[in-house]
Phi, psi and omega in degrees: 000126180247156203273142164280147162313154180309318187287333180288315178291325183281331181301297183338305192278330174086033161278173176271125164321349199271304176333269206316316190264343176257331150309336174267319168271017167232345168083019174264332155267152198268137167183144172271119175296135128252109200046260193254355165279113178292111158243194201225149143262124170358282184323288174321282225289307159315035226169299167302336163321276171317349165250026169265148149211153213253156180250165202270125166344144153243137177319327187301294210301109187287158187270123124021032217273144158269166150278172188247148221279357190248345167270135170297157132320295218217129182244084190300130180307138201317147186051027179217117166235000000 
């Protein structure tokens, strides 16, 4: 049985390898060094899965917005620059 690999587990999951390498260094993912190779057992990553949960919007809570990359951050005030 052979174990899958970062590219493979993100193709899975449908994520970026950058995700997949940064959840496995922070230990939020389950995953085996082998010398310089992340591999996955099948089983665990399922089973980590099955305990993620997304939690549902809360009404109280206002939604966030970003800004948009064509708005400054800082507008300086008039006659000063």
């Amino acid at each position: 049985m052979a174990l899958p690999i970062v590219k493979e587990v993100s193709a899975w999951l449908q994520v970026k390898q950058a995700a997949v390498y940064g959840w496995v260094a922070e230990g939020m993912m389950p995953a085996l060094k082998i010398q310089r190779l992340r591999c996955f057992q099948r089983e665990k990553i399922e089973s980590w899965l099955d305990g993620c949960q997304i939690e549902p919007p809360n009404p109280s809570r206002p939604v966030r917005r970003l800004r948009s990359i064509a708005q400054p951050f800082h507008t300086p005030a008039p006659g000063r620059a």
